[in-house]
C-alpha positions in Angstrom: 30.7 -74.5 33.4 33.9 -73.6 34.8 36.0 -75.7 32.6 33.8 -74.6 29.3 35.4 -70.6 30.5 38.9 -71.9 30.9 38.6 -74.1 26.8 36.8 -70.6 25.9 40.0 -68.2 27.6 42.3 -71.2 26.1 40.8 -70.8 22.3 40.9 -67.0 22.6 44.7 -67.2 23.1 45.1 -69.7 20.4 46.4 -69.4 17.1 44.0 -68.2 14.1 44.5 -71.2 12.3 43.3 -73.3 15.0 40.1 -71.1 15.8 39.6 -71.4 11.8 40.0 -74.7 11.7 37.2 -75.3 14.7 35.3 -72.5 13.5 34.9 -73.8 10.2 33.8 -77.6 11.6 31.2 -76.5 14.0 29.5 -73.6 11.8 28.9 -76.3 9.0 27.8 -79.3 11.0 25.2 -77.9 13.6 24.3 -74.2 12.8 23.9 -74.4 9.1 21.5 -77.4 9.5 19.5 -75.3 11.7 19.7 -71.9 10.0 18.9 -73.8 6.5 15.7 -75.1 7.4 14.5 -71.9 9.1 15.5 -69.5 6.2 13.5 -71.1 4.0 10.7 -71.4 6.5 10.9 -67.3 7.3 12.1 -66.9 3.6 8.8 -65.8 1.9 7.4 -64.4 5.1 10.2 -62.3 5.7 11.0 -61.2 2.3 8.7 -58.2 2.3 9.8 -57.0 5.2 13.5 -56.9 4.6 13.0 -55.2 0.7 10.8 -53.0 2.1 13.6 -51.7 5.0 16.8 -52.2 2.7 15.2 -50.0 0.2 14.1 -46.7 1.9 17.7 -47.1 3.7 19.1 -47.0 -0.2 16.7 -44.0 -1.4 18.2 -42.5 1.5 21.6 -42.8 0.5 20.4 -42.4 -3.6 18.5 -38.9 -2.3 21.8 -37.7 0.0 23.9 -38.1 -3.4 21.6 -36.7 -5.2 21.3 -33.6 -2.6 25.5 -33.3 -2.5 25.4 -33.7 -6.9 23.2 -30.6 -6.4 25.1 -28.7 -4.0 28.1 -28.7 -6.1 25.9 -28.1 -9.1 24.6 -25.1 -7.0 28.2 -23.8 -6.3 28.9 -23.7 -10.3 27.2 -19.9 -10.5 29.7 -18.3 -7.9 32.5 -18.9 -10.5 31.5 -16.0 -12.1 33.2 -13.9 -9.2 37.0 -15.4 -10.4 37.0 -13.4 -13.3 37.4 -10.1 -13.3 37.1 -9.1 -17.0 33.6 -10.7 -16.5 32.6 -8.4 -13.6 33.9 -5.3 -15.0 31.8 -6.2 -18.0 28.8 -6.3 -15.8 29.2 -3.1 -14.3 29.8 -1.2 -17.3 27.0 -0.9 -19.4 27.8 1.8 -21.6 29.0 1.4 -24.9 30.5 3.8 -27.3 30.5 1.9 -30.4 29.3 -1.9 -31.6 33.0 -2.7 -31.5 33.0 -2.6 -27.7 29.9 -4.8 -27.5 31.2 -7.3 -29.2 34.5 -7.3 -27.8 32.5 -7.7 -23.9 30.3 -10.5 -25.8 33.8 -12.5 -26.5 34.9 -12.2 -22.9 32.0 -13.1 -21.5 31.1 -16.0 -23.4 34.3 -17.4 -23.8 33.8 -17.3 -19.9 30.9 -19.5 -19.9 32.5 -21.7 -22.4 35.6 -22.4 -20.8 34.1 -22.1 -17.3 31.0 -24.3 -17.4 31.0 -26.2 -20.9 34.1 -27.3 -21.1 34.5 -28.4 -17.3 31.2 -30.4 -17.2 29.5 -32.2 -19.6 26.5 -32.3 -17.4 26.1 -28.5 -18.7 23.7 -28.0 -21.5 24.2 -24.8 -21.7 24.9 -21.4 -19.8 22.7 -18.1 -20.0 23.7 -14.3 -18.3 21.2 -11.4 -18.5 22.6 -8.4 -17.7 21.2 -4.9 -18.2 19.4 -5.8 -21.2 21.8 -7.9 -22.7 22.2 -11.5 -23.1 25.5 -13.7 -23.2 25.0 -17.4 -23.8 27.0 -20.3 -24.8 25.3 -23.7 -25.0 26.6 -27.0 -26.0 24.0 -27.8 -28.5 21.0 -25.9 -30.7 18.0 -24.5 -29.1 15.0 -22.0 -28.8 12.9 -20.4 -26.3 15.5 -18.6 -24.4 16.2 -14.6 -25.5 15.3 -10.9 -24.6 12.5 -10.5 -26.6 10.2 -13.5 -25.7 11.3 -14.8 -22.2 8.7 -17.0 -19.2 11.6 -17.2 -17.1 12.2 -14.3 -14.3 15.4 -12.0 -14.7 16.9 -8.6 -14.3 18.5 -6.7 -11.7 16.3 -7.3 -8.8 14.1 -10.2 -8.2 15.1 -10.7 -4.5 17.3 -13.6 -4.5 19.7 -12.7 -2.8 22.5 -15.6 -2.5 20.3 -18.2 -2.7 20.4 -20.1 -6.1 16.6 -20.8 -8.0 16.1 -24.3 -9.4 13.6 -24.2 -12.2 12.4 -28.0 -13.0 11.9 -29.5 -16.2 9.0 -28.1 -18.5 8.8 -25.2 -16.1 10.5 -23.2 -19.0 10.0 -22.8 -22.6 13.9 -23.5 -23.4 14.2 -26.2 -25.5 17.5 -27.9 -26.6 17.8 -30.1 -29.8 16.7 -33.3 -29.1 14.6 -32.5 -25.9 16.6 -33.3 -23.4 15.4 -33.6 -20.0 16.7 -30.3 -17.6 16.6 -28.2 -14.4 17.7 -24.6 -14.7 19.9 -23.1 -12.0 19.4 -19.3 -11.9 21.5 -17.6 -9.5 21.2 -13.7 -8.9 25.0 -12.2 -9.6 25.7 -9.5 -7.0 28.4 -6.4 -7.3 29.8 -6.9 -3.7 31.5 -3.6 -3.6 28.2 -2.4 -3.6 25.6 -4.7 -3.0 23.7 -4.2 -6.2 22.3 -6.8 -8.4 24.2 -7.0 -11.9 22.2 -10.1 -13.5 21.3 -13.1 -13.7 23.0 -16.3 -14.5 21.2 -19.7 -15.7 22.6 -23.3 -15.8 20.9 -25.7 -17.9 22.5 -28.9 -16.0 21.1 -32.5 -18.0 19.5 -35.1 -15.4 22.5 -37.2 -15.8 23.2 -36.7 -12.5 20.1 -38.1 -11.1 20.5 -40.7 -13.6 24.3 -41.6 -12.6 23.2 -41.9 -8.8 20.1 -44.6 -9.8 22.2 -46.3 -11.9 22.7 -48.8 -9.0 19.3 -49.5 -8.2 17.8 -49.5 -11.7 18.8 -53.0 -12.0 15.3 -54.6 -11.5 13.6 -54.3 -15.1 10.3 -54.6 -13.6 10.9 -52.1 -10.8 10.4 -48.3 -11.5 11.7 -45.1 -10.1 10.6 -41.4 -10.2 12.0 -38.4 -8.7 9.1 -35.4 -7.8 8.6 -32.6 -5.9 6.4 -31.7 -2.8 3.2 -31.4 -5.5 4.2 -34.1 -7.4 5.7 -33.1 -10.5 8.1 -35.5 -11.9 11.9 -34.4 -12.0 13.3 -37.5 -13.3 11.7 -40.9 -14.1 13.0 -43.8 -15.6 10.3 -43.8 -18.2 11.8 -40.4 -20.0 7.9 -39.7 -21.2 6.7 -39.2 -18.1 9.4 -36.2 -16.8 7.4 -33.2 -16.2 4.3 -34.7 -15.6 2.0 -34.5 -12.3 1.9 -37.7 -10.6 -1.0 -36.3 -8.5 -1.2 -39.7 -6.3 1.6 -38.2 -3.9 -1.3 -36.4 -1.6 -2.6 -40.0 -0.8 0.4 -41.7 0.5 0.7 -42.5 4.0 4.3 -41.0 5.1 7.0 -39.5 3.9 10.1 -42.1 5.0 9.8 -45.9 4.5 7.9 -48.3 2.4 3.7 -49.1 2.1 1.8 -52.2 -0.1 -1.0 -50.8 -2.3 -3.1 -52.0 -4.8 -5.5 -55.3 -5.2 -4.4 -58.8 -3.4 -3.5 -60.1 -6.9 -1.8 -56.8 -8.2 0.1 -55.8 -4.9 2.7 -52.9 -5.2 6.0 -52.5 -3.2 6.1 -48.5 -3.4 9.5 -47.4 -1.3 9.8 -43.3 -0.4 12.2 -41.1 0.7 12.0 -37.4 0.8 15.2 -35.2 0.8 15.6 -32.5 3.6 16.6 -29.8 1.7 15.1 -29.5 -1.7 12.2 -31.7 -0.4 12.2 -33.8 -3.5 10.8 -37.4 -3.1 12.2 -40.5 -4.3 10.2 -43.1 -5.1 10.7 -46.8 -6.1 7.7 -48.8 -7.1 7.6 -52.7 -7.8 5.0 -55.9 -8.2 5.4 -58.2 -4.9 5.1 -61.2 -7.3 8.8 -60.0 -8.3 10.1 -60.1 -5.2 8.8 -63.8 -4.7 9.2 -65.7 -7.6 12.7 -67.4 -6.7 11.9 -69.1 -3.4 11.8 -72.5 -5.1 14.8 -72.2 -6.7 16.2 -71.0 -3.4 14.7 -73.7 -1.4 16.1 -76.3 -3.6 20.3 -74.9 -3.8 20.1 -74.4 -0.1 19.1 -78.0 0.4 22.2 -78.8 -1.9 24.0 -76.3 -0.2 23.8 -77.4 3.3 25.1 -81.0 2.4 27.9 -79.8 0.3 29.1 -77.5 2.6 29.3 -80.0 5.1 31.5 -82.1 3.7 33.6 -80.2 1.8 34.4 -77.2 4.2 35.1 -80.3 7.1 37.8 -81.6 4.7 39.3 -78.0 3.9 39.3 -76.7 6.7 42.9 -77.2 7.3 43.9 -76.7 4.2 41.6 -72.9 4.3 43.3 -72.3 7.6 46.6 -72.4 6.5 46.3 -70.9 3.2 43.9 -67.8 4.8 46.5 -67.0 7.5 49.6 -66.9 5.7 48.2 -63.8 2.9 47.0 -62.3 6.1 50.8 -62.3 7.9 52.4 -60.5 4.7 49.7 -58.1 4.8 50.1 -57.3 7.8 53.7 -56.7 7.9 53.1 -54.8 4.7 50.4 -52.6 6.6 53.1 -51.7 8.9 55.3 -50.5 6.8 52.9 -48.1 5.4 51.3 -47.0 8.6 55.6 -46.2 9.1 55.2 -43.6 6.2 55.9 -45.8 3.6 53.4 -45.4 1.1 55.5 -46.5 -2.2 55.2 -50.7 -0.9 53.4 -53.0 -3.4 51.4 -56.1 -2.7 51.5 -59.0 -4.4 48.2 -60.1 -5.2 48.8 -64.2 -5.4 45.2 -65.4 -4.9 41.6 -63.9 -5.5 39.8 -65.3 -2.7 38.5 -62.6 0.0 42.1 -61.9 1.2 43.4 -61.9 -2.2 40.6 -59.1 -2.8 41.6 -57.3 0.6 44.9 -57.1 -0.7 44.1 -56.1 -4.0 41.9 -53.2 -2.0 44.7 -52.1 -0.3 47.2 -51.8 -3.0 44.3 -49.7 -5.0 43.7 -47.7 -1.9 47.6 -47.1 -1.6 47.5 -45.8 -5.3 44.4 -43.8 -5.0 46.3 -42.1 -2.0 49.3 -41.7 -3.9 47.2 -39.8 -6.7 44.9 -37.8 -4.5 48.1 -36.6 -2.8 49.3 -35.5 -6.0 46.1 -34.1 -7.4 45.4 -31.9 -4.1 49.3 -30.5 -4.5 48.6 -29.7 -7.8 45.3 -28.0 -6.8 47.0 -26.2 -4.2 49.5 -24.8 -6.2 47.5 -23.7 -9.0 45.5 -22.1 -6.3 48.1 -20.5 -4.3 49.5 -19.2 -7.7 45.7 -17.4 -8.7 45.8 -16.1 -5.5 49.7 -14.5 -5.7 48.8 -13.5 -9.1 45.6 -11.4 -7.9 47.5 -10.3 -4.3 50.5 -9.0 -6.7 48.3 -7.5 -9.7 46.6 -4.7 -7.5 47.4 -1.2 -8.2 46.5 2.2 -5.8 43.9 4.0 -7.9 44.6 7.0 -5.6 48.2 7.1 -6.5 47.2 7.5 -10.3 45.0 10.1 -9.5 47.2 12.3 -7.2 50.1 11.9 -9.6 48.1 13.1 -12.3 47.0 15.7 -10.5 50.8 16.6 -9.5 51.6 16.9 -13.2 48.4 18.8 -14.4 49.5 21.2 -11.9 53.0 21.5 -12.8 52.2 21.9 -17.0 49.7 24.9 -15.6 52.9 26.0 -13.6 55.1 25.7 -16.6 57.6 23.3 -14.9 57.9 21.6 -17.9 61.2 19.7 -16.8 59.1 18.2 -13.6 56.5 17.2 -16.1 58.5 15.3 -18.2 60.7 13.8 -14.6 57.4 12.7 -13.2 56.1 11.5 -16.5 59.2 9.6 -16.6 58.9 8.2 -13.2 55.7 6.8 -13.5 55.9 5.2 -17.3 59.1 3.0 -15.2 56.3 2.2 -12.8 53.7 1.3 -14.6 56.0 -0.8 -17.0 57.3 -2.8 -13.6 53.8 -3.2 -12.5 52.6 -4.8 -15.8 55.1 -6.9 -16.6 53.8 -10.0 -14.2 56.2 -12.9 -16.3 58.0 -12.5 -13.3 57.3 -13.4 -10.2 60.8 -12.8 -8.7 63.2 -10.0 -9.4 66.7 -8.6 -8.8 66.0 -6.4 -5.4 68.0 -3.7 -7.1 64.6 -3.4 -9.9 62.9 -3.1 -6.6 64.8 -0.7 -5.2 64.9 1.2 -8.1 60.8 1.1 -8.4 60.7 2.3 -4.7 63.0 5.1 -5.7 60.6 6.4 -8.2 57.7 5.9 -6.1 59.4 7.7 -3.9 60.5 10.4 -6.0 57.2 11.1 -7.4 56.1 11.4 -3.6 58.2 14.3 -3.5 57.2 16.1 -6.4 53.9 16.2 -4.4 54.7 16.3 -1.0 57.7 18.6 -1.3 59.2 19.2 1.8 57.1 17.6 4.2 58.5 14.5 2.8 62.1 13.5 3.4 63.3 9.7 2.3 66.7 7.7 2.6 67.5 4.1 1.4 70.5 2.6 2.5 71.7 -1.0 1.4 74.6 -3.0 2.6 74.7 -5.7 -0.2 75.1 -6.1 -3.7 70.9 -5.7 -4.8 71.7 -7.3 -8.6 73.2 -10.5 -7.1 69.5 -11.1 -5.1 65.8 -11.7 -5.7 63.1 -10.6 -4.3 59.4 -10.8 -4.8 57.9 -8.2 -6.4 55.7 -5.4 -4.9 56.6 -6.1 -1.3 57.9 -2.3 -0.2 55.5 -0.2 -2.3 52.2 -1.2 -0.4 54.2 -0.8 3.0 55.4 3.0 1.9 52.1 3.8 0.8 50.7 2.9 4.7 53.8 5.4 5.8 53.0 7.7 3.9 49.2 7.8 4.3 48.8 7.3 8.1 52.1 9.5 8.8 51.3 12.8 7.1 47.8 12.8 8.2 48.8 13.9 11.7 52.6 14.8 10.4 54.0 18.4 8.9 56.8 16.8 8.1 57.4 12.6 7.3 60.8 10.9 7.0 61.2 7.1 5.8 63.7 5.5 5.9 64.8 1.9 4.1 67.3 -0.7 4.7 68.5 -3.6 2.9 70.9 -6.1 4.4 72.0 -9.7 4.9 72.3 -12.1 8.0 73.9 -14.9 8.6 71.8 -18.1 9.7 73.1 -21.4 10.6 74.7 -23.7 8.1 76.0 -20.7 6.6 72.5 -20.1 5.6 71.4 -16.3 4.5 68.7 -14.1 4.6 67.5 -10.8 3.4 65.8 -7.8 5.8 64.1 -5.3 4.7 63.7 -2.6 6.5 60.8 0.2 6.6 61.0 2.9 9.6 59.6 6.0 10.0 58.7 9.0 12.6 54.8 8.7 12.2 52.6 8.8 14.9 52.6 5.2 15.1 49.9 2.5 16.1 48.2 2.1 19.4 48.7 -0.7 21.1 45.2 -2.0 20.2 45.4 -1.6 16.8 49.0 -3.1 17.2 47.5 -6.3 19.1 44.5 -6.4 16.3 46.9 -5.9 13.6 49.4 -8.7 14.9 46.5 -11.1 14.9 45.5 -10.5 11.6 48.9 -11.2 10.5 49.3 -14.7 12.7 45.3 -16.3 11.2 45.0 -17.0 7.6 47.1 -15.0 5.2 44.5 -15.2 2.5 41.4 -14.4 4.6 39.9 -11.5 3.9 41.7 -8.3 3.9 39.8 -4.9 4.6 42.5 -2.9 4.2 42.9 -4.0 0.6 46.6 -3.9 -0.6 48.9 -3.4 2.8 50.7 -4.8 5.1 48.3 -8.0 4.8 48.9 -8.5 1.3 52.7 -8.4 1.6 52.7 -10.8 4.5 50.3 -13.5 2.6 52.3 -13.5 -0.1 56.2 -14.0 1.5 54.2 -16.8 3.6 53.2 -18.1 0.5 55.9 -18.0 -1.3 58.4 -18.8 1.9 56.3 -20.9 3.8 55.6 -19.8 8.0 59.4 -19.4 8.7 59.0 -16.2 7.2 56.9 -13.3 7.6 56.1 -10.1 8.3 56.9 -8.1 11.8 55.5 -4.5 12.5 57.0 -2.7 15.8 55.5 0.8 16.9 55.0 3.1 19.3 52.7 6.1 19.9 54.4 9.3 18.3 57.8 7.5 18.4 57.0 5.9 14.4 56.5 2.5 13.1 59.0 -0.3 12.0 58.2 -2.8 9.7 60.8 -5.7 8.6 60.3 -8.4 6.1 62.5 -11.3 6.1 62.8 -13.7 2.9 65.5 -16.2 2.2 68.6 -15.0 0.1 67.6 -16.1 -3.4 70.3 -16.2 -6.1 69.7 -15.8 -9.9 69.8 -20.4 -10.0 67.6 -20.8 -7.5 64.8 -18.5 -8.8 63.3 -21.1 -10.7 62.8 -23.1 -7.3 60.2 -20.2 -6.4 58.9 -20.5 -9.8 56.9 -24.2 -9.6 53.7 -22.9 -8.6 54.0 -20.3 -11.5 54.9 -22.7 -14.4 52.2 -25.3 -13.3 49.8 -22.2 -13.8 50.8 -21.4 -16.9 51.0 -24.5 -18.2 47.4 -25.5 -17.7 
């Protein structure tokens, strides 16, 4: 006993060629004797048992896909919410002429096109009902689906909240040229400002799907497979006649998981279930027994062959496998190394296309697929990042339009007619900086100088309880700066500090200092005498600014917005500081990197892959 441990401890430290070569000898000789005369003794007994395990386990997996396939299908509707062209048409449903109409028909149909049709092809078509109107773009003809003569529910309020409606196949009278099968995602779309319903949206999505995740285990002719609901209509079948239908034999089955017999002794009937968790769909596959049977002759008789050819031919190549198995498996492990070092450019050489040859092969796919993916989530992270700067940098004040306007209605009643035409002038500068977005970078003077007028017009208004100074020590044409980043930070100033201020004075700085390597950065500089922030607010403000820059933002367009965009933009190193002290004022300071007119177009990737796609 003792000295069958020590040969066991001895062949654990020995080479893998060696415990191949052993291996090999004593698995064809003795086991495979044994194990060939019991399989085919256990064969047809056992056969039953094994299909009738292996596939629930694979409905399982079939009915999870299928589950995922619809979640993603289900997360199609809130795409609507991207565009805002689309939502404003939704919320406006007053029209002055038919021009108008059919200018909000464009937007919103080219909408669906590009958004749904053109992304998927699983998409027969999409519908939006909105305050009596329709917008729909499908891919191909059809009928049953307008204002006038509609089954399906819609409107403003039919209580679904957030939840998204599946309608299955011949629940509606929407046909599409050449009948193809369907399920109808309807999804309520909500106005969040206000929590009011402002349609609804339907997806006509083809089975496809369902059809793409049975692919794999359609491969038995004789077998069939059905897709149905809780009352047994039929979602999908593989016999396309019989989607739709009421397969009413559902209530008499004996569970809900596994795999049952039914039928005569002669006609017996392999019926394997699985029933999804969410959606509580069932998935059932259905074949004769005398299928799963037929080949145990043929078995019997190649394992018998089998067992006698493996025996001699695996005792006399067993060396020869030994050697030619471990030497593949040294290179790729030396390769592996190398990559789990960082390197992911190595290559494999694929010499062989035995089981190690196809390891290889794996692992110089999975190294390329790694590769891509790395590349395809940058480039979805940067058109990303760039929708989000564009929509961060695109907001305007609504109040500040309405209070200037104000300001100049007042002077023209006043008869100030050369502070009308100063403050008209002031704001057509702004308005023309904030629309022209080609930019996402600017000389800091242009920002300086749109601060100025900001500024300016602020005093019009405010007269002399507002006092302002900008001071810079560098030359502002010769560096770049984002755009928009002191406006929203004066408008805070100036709304916090002259609610409980007579009298408000801001003050600006812009300067340069020195890092190391000779490295520079630009400060900018916002103080003034306000009554400053708590130290609660402070802390809560402070936290906001350290979690995720692009979370959601309360306060609108702030101190927030500025600081999620220079992160952006900058990455962590820089951000965003606030300092303040109860009736002493607040200081805020922004810190970007000293960008010179060359190296704009190294803060301009992210805006160029947007545009070009």
């Amino acid at each position: 006993m003792i000295s069958r441990l020590l040969e066991t401890i001895k062949l654990k430290n020995s080479r893998l060629s060696t415990k191949l070569i052993i291996t090999y000898i004593l698995l064809t000789v003795i086991p495979m004797g044994l194990l060939g005369f019991l399989a085919y003794y256990e064969y047809t007994k056992s056969i039953e048992e094994k299909v009738g395990e292996y596939i629930p386990k694979l409905l399982k997996q079939a009915n999870n896909n299928i589950e995922n396939s619809l979640a993603e299908l289900e997360r199609l509707p809130d795409l609507i919410y991207s565009s805002s062209d689309v939502m404003s048409v939704l919320r406006d449903s007053r029209y002055k002429n038919q021009s108008q109409l059919n200018q909000d028909q464009f937007v919103v149909e080219s909408f669906l096109t590009n958004t749904y049709l053109d992304n998927s092809s699983e998409i027969l078509g999409a519908f939006l009902l909105s305050k009596n109107r329709s917008f729909v773009s499908t891919r191909i003809p059809y009928e049953g689906f307008n204002l006038e003569n509609l089954s399906l529910p819609y409107g403003e309020e039919h209580d679904l909240g957030e939840k998204v409606e599946l309608i299955l196949p011949k629940q509606a009278s929407l046909k599409f040229e050449g009948n193809p099968p369907y399920i109808l995602l309807m999804k309520q779309v909500t106005d969040v400002d206000n929590r009011k319903s402002l349609g609804t949206l339907f997806l006509a999505v083809k089975l496809s799907f369902i059809e793409n995740v049975l692919g794999d285990l359609e491969k038995e002719k004789n077998a069939a497979m059905w897709v149905m609901d809780e009352n047994g209509q039929v979602i999908f079948h593989t016999d396309p006649s019989k989607i739709g239908s009421i397969f009413t034999e559902v209530k008499d089955y004996p569970l809900e998981n596994g795999s049952f017999q039914t039928g005569t002794a002669q006609e017996k009937t392999l019926i394997s279930i699985n029933k999804s968790t969410r959606h509580k769909w069932i998935l059932v596959h259905s074949i004769p027994l005398k299928y799963l049977t037929m080949g145990t002759d043929m078995v019997r008789n190649v394992t018998i062959f089998a067992f006698f050819t493996l025996v001699i031919i695996t005792s006399l190549l067993s060396v020869f496998l030994a050697w030619s198995v471990t030497k593949p498996i040294k290179k790729l492990g030396y390769i592996m190394q190398e990559v789990k070092g960082g390197n992911l450019s190595v290559s494999i050489p694929v010499d062989s296309k035995d089981e190690v040859g196809v390891l290889a092969q794996s692992f110089d796919s999975m190294l390329t697929e790694i590769r891509d993916l790395i590349q395809k989530n940058y480039s979805i992270e940067i058109r990303q990042k760039n929708a989000e700067l564009y929509a961060l940098q695109s907001q305007i004040n609504p109040h500040f339009m309405y209070n200037t306007l104000q300001t100049i209605s007042m002077a023209v009643e006043d008869g100030e007619s050369e502070t009308v035409v100063e403050m008209v002038t002031l704001l057509g500068r702004m308005l023309r900086y904030s629309l022209s977005n080609k930019d996402r970078l600017v000389p800091i003077s242009q920002e300086v100088d749109h601060i100025q007028d900001y500024l300016k017009i602020q005093k019009y208004r405010f007269e002399e309880r507002l006092s302002y100074e900008i001071q810079s020590e560098l030359d502002t044409g010769f560096y770049f700066t984002p755009k928009f980043i002191l406006q929203p930070l004066v408008e805070n100033s100036i709304k916090y500090g002259l609610e409980k201020r007579k009298g408000l004075r801001i003050q600006i700085f812009v300067e340069e200092i020195f890092k190391q390597h000779g490295k520079k950065d630009i400060l900018f500089t916002i103080r003034d005498n306000g009554p400053g922030i708590d130290e609660d607010k402070l802390d809560e403000l402070n936290c906001k600014l350290k979690s995720d820059p692009m979370g959601k933002r309360e306060s609108g367009f702030g101190i927030l917005n500025v600081h999620a965009r220079v992160m952006m933009m900058f990455g962590d190193q820089y951000e965003l500081r606030v300092n303040s002290s109860i009736e002493k004022g607040t200081e805020i300071i922004i810190q970007i990197p000293a960008i010179l007119k060359n190296e704009v177009t190294n803060y301009s990737v992210i805006q160029r892959d947007g545009e070009g796609r």
